[in-house]
Structure formats: C-alpha cells, structure tokens
C-alpha angles and dihedrals in degrees: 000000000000095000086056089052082050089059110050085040093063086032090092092042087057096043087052091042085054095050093047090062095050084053102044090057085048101057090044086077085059104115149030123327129173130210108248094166137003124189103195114175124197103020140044091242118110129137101248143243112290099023120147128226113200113195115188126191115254083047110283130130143159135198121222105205115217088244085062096251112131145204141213127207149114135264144199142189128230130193097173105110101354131337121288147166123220120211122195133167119234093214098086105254115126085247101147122165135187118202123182115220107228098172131010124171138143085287125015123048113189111194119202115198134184114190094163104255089025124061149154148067137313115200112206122185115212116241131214126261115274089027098093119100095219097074 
C-alpha cells in the first residue's frame, strides 16, 4: 500500500517532467534560423538560399526574404504524432502550412513537408543573436 501512495505521489512530477520536455523542444525553435539548402520537389517554389526565420517567443515569426520582402505569422509547435511545426500568415489569407521537424538541434532545424504535388525539405542554421535582419 505504501509503495502505491509512493506512486501517485511521483504521478504529477512525471507528468511535469513530460511536459518540460515537450517545452523545452519547443522553445529551442525560439530565434533566428537561415535557410542554407532547400530540396523542393514538384514546383519551382522554394524559399531561397539566405532567408531568415525569426521565431519569437508567444508564436510569432516572420521571414525576411533575401530579396528583402518580408512576412508576418504565428507558429506552433506540435509533438502528437510526431513533431511538427505549424506555420500561418496573420494577414488573413487561408495560407496554412505543416511542417515535420526531422532534425532539431541547438543549431540546425531541418523542416520535411508534403503538400501533395509539392514536397521536400527545407535546412535552416541558427544564427546568433543580433544577426538577424528583423531586428
């Protein structure tokens, strides 16, 4: 009986501990990433080559295009089934967007999509703080 008590005792540690973890991966998207390759597969659209995620903690971003164009949205980050991270524009347009996370560490975020005709990965380098060109 005691070693029950013990366990519902430790039940809500391990649930916080879980959802730490989930967090934790989460905030590690917080900052500034760059685009270093993109495979894109049944369309000439890719972001290209230089542009600059900015992802700001409380789910905003924006995306400064190397041609200096930006972009304003919100993500968030998923871990269901399967991590993902969702992308919208806060313009108003229905542009949605669900990209699964393949590799994140403290510096490189690789990005795997599917939108049916279009598909593949997109490999983005953190920068360091102050480097990004949204600020």
């Amino acid at each position: 009986m005691k070693s029950l008590k013990k366990i519902c005792l430790m039940l809500p540690a391990v649930a916080l501990m879980l959802i730490s973890c989930v967090a934790d991966e989460s905030d590690m998207i917080v900052g500034s990433w760059k685009v270093v390759k993109s495979e894109i597969h049944g369309s000439d659209f890719s972001p290209s080559i230089g542009d600059v995620f900015n992802f700001h903690t409380g789910g905003n971003y924006s995306v400064i295009e190397a041609d200096g164009s930006k972009s304003y949205g919100i993500w968030e980050y998923r871990n269901e089934n399967g991590r993902s991270l969702s992308l919208s524009t806060d313009d108003g347009d229905a542009n949605y967007a669900v990209y699964e996370i393949q590799t994140l560490t403290s510096q490189t975020l690789v990005l795997g999509f599917d939108f049916g005709l279009m598909y593949g990965t997109y490999t983005l380098e953190r920068l360091l703080d102050g480097n990004s060109r949204d600020r």
